[in-house]
Biopython code that builds the backbone (N, CA, C, O; Angstrom):
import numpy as np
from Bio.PDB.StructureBuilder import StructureBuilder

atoms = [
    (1, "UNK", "N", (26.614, -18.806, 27.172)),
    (1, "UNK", "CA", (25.535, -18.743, 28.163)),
    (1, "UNK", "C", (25.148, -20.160, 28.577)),
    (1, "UNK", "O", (24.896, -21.140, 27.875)),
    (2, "UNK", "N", (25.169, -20.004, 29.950)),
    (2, "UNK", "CA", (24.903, -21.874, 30.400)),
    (2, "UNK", "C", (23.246, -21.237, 30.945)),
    (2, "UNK", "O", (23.100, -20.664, 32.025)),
    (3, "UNK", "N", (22.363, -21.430, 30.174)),
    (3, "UNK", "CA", (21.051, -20.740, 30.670)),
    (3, "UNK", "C", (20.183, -22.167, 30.380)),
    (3, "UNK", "O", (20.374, -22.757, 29.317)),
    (4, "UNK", "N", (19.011, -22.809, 31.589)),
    (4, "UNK", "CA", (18.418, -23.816, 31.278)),
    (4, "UNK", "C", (17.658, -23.480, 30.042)),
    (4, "UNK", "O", (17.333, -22.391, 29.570)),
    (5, "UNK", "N", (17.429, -24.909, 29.578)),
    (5, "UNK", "CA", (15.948, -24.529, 28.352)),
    (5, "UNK", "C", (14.960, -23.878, 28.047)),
    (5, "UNK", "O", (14.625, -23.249, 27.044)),
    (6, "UNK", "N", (14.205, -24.232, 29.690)),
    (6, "UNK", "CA", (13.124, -23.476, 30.490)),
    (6, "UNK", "C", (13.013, -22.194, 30.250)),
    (6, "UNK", "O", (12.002, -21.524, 30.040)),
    (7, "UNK", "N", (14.318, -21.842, 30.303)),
    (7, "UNK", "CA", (14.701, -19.749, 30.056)),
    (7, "UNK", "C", (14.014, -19.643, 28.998)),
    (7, "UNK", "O", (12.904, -19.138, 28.834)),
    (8, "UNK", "N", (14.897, -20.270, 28.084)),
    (8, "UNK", "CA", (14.845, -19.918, 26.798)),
    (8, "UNK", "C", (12.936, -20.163, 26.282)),
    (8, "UNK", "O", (12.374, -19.221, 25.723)),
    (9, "UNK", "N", (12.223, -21.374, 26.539)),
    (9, "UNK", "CA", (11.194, -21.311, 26.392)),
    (9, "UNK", "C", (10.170, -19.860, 27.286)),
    (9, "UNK", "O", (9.558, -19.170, 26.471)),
    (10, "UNK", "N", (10.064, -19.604, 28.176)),
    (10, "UNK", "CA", (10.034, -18.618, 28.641)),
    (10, "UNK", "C", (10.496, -17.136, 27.817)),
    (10, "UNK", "O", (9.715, -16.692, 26.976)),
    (11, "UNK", "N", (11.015, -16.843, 27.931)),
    (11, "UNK", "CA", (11.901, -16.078, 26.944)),
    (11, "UNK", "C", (11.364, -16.114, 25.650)),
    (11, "UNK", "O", (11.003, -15.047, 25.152)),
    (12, "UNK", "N", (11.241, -17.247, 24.965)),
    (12, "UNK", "CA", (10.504, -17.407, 23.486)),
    (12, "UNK", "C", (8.715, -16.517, 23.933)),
    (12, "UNK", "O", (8.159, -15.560, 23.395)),
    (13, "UNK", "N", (8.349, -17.289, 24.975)),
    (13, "UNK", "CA", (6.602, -17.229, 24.883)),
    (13, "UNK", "C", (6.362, -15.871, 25.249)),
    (13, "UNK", "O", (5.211, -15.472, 25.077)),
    (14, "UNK", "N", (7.553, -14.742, 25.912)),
    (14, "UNK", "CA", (6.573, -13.442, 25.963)),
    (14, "UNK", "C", (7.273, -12.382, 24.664)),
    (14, "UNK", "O", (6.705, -11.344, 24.324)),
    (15, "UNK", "N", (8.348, -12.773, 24.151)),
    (15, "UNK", "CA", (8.632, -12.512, 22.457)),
    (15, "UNK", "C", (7.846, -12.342, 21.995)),
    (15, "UNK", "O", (7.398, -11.226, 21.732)),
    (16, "UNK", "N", (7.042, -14.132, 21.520)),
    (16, "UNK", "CA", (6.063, -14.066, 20.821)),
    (16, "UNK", "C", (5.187, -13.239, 20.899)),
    (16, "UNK", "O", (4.843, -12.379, 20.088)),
    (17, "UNK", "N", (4.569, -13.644, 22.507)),
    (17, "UNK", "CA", (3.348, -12.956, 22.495)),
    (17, "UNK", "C", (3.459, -11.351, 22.085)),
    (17, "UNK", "O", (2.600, -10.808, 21.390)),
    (18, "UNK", "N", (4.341, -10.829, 22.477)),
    (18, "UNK", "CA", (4.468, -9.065, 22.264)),
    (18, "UNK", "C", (4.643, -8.863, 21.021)),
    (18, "UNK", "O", (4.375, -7.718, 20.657)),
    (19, "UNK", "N", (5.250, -10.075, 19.686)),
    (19, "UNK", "CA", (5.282, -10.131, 18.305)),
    (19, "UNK", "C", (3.651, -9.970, 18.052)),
    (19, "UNK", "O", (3.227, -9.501, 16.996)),
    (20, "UNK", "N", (2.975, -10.307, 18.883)),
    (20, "UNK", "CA", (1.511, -10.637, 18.424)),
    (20, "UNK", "C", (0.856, -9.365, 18.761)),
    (20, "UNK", "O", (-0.320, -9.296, 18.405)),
    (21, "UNK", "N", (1.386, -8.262, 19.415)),
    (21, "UNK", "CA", (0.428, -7.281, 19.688)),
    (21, "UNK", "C", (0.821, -6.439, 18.730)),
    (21, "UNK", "O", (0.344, -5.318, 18.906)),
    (22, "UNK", "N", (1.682, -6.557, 17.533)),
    (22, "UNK", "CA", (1.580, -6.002, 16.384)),
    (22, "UNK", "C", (0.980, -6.493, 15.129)),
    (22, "UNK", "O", (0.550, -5.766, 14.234)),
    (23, "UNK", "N", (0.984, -7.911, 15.132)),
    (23, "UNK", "CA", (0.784, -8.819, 13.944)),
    (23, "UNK", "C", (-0.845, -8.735, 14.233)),
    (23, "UNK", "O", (-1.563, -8.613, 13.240)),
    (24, "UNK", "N", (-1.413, -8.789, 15.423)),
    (24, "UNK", "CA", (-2.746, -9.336, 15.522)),
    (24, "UNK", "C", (-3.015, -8.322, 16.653)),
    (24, "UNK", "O", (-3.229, -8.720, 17.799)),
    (25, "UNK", "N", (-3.004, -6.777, 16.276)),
    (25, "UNK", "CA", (-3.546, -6.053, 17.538)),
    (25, "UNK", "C", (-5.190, -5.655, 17.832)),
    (25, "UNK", "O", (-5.523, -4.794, 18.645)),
    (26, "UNK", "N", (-6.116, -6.432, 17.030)),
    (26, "UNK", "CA", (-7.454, -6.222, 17.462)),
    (26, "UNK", "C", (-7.588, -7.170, 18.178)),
    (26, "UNK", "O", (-8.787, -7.222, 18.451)),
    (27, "UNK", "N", (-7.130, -7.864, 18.593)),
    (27, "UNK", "CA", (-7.323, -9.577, 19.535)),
    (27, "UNK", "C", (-6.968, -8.374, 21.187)),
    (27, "UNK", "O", (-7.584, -8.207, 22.240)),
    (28, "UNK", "N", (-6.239, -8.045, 20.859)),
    (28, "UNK", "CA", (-5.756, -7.151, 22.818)),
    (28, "UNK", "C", (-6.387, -5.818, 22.275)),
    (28, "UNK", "O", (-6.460, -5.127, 23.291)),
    (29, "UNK", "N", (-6.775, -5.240, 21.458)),
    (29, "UNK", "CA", (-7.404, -3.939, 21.484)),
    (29, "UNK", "C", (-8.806, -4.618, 21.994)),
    (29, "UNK", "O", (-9.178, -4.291, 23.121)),
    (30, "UNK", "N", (-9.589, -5.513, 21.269)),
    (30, "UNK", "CA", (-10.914, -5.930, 21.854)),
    (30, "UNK", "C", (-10.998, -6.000, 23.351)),
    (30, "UNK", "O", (-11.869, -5.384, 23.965)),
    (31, "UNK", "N", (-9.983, -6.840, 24.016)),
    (31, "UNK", "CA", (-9.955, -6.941, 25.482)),
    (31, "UNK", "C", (-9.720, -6.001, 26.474)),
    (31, "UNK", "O", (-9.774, -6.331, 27.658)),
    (32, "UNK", "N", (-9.391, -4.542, 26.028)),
    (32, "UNK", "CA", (-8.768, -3.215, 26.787)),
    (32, "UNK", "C", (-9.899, -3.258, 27.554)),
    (32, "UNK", "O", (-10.967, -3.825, 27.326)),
    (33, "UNK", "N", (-9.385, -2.278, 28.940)),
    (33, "UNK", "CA", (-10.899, -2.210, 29.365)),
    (33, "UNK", "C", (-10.969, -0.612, 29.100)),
    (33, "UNK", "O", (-10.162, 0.314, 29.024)),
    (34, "UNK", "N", (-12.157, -0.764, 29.016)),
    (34, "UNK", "CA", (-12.945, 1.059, 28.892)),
    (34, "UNK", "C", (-12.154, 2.381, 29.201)),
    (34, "UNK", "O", (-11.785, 3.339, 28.521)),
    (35, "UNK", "N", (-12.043, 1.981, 30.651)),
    (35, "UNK", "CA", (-11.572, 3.147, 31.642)),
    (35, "UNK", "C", (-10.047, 3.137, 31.119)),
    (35, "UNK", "O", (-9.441, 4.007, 31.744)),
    (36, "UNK", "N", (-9.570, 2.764, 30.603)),
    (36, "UNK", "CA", (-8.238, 3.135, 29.927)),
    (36, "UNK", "C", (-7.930, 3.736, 28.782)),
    (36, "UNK", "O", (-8.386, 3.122, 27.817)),
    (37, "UNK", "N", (-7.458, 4.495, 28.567)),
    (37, "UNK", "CA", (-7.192, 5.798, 27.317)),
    (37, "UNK", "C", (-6.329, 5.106, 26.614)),
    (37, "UNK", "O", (-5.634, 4.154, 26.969)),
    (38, "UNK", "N", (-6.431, 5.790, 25.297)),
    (38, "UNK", "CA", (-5.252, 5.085, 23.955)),
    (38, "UNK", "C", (-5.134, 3.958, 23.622)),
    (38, "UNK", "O", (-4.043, 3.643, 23.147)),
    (39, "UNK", "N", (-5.979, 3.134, 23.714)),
    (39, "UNK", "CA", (-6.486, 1.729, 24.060)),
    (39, "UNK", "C", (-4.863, 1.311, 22.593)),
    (39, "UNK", "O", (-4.331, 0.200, 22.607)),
    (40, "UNK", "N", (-4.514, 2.164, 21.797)),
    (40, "UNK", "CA", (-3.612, 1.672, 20.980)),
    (40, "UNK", "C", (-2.216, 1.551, 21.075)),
    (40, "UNK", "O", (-1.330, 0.790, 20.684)),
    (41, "UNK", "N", (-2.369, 2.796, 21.876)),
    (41, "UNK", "CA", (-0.774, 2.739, 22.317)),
    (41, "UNK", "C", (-0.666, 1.707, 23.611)),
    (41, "UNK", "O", (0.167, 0.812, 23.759)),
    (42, "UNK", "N", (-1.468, 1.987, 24.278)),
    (42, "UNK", "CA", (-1.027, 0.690, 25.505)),
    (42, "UNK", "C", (-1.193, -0.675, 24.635)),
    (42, "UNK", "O", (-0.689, -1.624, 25.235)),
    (43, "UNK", "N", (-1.460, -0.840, 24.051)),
    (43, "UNK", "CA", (-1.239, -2.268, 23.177)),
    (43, "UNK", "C", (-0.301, -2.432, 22.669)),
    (43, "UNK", "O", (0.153, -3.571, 22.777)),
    (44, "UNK", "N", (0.524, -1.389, 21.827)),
    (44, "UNK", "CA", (1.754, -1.627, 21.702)),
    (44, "UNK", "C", (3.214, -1.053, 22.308)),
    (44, "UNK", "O", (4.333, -1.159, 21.806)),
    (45, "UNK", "N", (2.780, -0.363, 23.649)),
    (45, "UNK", "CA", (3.560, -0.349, 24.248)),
    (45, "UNK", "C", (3.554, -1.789, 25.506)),
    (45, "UNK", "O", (4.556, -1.755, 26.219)),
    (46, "UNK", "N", (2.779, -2.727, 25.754)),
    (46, "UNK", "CA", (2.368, -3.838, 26.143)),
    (46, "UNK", "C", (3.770, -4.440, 25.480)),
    (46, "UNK", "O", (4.853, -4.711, 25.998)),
    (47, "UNK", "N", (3.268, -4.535, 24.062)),
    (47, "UNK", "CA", (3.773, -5.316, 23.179)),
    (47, "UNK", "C", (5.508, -5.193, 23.133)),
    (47, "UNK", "O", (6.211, -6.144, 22.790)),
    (48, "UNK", "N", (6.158, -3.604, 23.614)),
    (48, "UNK", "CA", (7.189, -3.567, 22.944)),
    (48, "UNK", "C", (7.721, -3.851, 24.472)),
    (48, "UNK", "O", (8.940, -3.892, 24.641)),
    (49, "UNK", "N", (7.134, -3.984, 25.219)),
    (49, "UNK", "CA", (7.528, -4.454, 27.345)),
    (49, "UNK", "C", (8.133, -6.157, 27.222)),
    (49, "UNK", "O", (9.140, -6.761, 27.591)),
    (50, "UNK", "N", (6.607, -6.547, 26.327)),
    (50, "UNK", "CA", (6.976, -8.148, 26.340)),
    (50, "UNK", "C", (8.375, -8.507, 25.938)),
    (50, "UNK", "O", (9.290, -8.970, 26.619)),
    (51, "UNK", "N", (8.306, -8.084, 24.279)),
    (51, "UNK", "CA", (9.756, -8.423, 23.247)),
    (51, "UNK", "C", (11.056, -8.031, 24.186)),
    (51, "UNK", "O", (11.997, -8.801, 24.375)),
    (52, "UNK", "N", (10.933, -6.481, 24.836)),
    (52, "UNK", "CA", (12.238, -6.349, 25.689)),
    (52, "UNK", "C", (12.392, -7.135, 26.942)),
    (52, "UNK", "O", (13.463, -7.559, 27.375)),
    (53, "UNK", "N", (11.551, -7.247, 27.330)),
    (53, "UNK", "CA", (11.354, -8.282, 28.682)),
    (53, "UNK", "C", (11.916, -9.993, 27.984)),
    (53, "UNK", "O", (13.027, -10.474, 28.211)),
    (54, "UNK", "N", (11.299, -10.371, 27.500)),
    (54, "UNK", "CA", (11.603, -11.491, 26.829)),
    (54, "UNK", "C", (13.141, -11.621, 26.863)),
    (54, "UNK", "O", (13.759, -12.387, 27.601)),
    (55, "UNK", "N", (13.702, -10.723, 25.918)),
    (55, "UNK", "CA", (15.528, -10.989, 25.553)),
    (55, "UNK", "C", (16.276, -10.205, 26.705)),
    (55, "UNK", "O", (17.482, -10.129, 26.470)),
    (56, "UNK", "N", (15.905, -9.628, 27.835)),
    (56, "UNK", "CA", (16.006, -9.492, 28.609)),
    (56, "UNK", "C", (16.570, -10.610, 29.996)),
    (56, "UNK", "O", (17.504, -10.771, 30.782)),
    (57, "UNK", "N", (15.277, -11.166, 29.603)),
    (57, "UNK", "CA", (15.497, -12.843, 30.679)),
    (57, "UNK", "C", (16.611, -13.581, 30.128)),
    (57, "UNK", "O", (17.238, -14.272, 30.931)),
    (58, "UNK", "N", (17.068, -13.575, 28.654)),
    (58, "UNK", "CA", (18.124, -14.217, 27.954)),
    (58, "UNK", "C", (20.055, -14.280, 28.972)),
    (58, "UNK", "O", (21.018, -15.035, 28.834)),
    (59, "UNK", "N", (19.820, -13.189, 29.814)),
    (59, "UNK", "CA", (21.127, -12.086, 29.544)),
    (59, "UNK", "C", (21.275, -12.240, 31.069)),
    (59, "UNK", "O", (20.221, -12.043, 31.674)),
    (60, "UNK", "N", (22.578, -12.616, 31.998)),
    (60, "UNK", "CA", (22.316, -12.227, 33.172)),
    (60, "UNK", "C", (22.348, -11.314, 33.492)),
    (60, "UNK", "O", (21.467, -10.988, 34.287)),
    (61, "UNK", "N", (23.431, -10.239, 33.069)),
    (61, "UNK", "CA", (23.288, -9.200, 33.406)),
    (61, "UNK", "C", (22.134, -8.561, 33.630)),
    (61, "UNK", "O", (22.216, -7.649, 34.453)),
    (62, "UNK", "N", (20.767, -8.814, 33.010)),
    (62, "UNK", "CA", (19.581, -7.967, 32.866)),
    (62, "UNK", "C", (18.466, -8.763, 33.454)),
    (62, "UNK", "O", (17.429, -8.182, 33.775)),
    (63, "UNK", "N", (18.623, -10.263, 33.648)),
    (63, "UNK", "CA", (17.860, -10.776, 34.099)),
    (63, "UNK", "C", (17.059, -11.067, 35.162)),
    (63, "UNK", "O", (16.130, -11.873, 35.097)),
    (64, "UNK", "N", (17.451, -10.289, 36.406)),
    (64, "UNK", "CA", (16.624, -9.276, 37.415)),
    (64, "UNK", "C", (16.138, -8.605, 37.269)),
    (64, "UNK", "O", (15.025, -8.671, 37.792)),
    (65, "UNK", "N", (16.494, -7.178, 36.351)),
    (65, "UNK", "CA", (15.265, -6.551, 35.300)),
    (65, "UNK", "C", (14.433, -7.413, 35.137)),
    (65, "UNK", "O", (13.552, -7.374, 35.996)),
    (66, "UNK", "N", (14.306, -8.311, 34.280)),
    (66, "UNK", "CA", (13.316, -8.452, 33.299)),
    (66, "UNK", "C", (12.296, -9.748, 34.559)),
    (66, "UNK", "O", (11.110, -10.064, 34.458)),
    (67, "UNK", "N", (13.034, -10.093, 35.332)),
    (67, "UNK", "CA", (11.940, -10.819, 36.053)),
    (67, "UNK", "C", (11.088, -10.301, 36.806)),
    (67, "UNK", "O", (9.996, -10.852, 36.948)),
    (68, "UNK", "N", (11.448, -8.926, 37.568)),
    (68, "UNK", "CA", (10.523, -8.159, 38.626)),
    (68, "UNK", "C", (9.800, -7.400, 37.326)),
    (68, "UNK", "O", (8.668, -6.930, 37.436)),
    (69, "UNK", "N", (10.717, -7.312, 35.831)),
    (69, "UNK", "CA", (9.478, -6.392, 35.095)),
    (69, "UNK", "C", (8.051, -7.315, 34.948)),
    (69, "UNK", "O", (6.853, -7.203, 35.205)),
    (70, "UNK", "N", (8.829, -8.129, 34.462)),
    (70, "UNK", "CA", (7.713, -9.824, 34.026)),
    (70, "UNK", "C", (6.863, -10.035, 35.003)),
    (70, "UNK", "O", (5.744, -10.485, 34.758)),
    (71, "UNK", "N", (7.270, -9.737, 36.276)),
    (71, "UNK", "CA", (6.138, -9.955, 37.196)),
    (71, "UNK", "C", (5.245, -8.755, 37.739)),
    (71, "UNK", "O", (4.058, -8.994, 37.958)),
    (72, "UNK", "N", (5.805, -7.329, 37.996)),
    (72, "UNK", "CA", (5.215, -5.920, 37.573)),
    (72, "UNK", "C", (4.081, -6.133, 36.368)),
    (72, "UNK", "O", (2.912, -5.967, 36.716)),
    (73, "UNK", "N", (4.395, -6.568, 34.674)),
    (73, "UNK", "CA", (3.582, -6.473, 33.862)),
    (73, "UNK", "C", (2.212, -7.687, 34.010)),
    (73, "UNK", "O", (1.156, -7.623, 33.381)),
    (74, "UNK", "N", (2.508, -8.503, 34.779)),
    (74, "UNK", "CA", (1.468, -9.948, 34.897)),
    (74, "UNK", "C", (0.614, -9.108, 36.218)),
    (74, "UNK", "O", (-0.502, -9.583, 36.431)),
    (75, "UNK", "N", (0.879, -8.329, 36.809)),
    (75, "UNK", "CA", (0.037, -7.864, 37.975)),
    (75, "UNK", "C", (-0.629, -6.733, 36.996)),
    (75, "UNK", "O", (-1.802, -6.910, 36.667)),
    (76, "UNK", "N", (0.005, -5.684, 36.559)),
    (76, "UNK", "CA", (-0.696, -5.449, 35.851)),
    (76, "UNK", "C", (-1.765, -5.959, 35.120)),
    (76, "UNK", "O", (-2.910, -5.632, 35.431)),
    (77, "UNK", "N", (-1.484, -6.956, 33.896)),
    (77, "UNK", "CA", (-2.452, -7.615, 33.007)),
    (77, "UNK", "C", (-3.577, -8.298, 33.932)),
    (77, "UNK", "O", (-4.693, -8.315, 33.414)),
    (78, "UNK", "N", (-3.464, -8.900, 35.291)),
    (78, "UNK", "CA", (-4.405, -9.056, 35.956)),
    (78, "UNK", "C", (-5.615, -7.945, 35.749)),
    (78, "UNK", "O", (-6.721, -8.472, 35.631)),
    (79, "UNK", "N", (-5.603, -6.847, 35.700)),
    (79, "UNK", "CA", (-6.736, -5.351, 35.526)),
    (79, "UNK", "C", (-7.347, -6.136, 34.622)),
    (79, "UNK", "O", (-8.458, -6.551, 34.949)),
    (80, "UNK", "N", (-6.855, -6.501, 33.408)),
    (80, "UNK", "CA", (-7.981, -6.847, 32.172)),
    (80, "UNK", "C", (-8.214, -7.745, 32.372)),
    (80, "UNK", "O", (-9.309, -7.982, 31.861)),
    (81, "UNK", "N", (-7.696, -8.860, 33.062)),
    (81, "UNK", "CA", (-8.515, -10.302, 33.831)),
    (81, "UNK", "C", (-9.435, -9.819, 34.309)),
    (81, "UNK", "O", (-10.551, -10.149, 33.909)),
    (82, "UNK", "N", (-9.297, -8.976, 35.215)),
    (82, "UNK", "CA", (-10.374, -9.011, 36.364)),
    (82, "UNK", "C", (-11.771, -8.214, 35.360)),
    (82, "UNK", "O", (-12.982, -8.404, 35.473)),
    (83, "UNK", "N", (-11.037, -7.320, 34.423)),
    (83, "UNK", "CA", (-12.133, -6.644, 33.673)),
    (83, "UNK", "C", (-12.795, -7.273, 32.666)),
    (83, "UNK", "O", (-13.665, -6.643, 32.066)),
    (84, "UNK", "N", (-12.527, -8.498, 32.339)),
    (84, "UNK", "CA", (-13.376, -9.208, 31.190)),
    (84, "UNK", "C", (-13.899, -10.012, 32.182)),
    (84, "UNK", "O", (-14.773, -10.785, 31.789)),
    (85, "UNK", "N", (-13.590, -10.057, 33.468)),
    (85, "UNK", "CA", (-14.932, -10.975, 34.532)),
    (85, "UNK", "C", (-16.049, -10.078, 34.317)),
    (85, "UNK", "O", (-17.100, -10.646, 34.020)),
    (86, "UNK", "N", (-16.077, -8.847, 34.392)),
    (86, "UNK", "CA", (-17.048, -8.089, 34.773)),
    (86, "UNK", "C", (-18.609, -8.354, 33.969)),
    (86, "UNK", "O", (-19.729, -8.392, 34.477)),
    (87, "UNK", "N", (-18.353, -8.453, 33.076)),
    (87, "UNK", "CA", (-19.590, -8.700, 32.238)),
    (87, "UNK", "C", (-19.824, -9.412, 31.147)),
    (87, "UNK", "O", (-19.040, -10.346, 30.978)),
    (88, "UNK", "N", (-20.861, -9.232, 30.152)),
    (88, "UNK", "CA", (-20.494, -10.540, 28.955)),
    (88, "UNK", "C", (-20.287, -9.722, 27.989)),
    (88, "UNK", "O", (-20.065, -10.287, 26.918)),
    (89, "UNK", "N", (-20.274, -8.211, 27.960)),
    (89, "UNK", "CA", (-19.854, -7.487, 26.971)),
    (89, "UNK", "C", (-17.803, -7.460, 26.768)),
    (89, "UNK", "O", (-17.105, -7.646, 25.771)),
    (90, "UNK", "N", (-17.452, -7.155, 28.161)),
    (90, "UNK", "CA", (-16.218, -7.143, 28.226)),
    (90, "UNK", "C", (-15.481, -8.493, 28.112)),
    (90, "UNK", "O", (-14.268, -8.639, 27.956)),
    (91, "UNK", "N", (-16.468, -9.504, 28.222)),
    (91, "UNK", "CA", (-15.384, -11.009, 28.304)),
    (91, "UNK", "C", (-15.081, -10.848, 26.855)),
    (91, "UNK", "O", (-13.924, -11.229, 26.676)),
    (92, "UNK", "N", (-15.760, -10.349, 25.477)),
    (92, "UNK", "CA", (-15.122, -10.113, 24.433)),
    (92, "UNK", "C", (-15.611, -11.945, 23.748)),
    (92, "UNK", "O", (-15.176, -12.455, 22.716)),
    (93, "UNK", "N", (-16.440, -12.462, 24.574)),
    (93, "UNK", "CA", (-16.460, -14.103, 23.636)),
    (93, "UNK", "C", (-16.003, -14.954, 24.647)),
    (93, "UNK", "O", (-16.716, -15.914, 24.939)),
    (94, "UNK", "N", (-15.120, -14.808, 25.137)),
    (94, "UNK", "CA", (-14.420, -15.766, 25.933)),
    (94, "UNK", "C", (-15.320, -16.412, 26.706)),
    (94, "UNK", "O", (-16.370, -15.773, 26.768)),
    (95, "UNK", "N", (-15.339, -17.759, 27.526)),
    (95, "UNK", "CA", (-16.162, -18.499, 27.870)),
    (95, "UNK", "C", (-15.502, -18.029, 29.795)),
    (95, "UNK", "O", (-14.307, -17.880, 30.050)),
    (96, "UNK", "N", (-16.460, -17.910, 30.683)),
    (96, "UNK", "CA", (-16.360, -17.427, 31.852)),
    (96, "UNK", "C", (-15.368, -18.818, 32.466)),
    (96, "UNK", "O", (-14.536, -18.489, 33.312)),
    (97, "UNK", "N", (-15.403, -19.934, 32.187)),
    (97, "UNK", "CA", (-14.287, -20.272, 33.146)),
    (97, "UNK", "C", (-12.906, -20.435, 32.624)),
    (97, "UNK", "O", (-12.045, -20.709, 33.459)),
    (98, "UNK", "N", (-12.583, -20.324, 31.488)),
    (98, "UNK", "CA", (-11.629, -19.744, 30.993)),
    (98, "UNK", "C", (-10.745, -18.339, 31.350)),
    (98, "UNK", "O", (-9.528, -18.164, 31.280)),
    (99, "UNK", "N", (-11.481, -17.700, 31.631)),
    (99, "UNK", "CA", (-11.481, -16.082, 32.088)),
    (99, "UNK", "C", (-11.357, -16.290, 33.269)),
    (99, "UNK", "O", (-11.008, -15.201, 33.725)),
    (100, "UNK", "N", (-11.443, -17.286, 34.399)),
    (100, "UNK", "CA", (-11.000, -17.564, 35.386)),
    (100, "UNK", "C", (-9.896, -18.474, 36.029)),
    (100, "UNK", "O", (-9.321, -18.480, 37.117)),
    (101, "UNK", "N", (-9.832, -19.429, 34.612)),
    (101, "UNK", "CA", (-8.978, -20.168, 34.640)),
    (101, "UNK", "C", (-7.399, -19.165, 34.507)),
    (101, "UNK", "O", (-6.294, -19.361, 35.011)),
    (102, "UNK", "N", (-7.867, -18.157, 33.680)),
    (102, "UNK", "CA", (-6.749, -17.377, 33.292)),
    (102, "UNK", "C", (-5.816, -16.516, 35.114)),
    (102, "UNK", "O", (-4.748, -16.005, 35.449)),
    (103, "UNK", "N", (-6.334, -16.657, 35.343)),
    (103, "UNK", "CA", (-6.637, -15.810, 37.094)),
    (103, "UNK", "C", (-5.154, -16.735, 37.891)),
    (103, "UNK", "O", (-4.225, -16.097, 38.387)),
    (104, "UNK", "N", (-5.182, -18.087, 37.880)),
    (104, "UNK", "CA", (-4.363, -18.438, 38.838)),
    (104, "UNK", "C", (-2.846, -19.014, 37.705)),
    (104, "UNK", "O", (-1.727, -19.356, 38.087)),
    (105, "UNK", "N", (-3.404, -18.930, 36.229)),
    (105, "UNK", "CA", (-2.102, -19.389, 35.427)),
    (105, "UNK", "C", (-1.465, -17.708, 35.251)),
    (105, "UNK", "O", (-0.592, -17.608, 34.389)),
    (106, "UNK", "N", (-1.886, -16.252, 36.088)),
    (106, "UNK", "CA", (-0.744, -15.428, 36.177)),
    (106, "UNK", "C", (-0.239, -15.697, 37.370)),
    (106, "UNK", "O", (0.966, -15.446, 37.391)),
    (107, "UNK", "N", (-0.615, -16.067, 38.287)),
    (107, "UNK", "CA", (-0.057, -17.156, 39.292)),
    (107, "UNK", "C", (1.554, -17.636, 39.187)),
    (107, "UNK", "O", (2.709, -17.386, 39.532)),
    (108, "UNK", "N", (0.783, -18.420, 38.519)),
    (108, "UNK", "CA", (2.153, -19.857, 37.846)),
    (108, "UNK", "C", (3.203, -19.303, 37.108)),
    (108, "UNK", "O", (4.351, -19.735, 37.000)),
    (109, "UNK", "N", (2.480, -17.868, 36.392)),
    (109, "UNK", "CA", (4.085, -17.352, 35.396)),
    (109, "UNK", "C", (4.450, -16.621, 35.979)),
    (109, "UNK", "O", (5.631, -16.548, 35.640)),
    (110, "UNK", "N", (4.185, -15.549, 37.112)),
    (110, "UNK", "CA", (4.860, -15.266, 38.104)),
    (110, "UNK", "C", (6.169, -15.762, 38.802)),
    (110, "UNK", "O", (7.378, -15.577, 38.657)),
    (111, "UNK", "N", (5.289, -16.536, 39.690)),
    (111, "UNK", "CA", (6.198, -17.529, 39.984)),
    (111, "UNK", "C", (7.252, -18.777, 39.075)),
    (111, "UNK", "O", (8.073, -19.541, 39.584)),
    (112, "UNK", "N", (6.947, -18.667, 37.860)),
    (112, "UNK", "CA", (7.976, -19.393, 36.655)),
    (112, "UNK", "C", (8.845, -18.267, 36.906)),
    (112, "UNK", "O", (9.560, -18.626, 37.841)),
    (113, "UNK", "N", (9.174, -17.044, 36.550)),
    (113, "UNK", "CA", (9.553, -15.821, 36.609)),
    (113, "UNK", "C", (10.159, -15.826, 37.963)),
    (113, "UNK", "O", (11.388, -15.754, 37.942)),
    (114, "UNK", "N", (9.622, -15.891, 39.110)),
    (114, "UNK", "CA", (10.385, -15.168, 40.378)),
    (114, "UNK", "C", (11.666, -16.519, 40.376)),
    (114, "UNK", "O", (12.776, -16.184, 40.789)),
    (115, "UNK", "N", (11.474, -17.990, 39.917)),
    (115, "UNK", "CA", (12.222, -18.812, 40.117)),
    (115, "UNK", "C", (13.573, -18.653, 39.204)),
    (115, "UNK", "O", (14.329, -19.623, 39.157)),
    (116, "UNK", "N", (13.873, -17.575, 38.544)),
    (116, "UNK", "CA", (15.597, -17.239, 37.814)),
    (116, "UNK", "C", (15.740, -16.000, 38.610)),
    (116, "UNK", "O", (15.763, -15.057, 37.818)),
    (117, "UNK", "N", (15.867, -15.508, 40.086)),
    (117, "UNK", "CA", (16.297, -14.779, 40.797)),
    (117, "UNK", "C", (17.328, -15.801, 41.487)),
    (117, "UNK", "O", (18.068, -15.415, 42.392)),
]
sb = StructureBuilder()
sb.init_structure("model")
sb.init_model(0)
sb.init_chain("A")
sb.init_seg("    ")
for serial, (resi, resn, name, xyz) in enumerate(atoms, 1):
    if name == "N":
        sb.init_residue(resn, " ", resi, " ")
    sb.init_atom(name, np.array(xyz, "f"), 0.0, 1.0, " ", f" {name:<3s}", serial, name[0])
structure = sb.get_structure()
């Protein structure tokens, strides 16, 4: 595989993170928003999107998959952005410009993402 670094870092960071919605699932269960059911299973079905998405981007064959998924799941995760703006119960702790800051860096991984098409 002649794949830049970049991939591979990429590739590592939504692994991880989806490693983390098993290792540490009250951190994304706290942040669910309300109006969503099974607040457990969408956490680790979140989780098992990332890990396949992740080794996904590895592979050319699949790596159109996994970039329109990668960018499908970041529009998604925007919902719980926009839902921990809503109040100071739902920000869960988080400090409000953080929670906004978060807003234009799905932006940036988007677009990290649309750039291996």
């Amino acid at each position: 595989m002649n794949n830049p670094w970049h991939l591979y870092v990429m590739a590592a960071l939504y692994i991880m993170a989806g490693i983390l919605h098993f290792l540490k699932p009250k951190i994304y269960l706290r942040i669910m928003p309300r109006y969503l059911p099974n607040h457990k299973l969408l956490v680790a079905l979140s989780g098992v999107a990332e890990i396949v998405l992740g080794i996904t981007l590895l592979f050319e064959s699949t790596r159109v998959f996994a970039v329109y998924g990668i960018i499908a799941m970041l529009l998604v995760f925007l919902l719980v952005h926009f839902y921990m703006l809503s109040g100071e119960k739902e920000s869960a702790g988080f400090p409000k410009w953080l929670l906004i800051l978060r807003l234009p860096l799905q932006v940036l991984l988007m677009a990290w993402a649309y750039w291996y098409l």
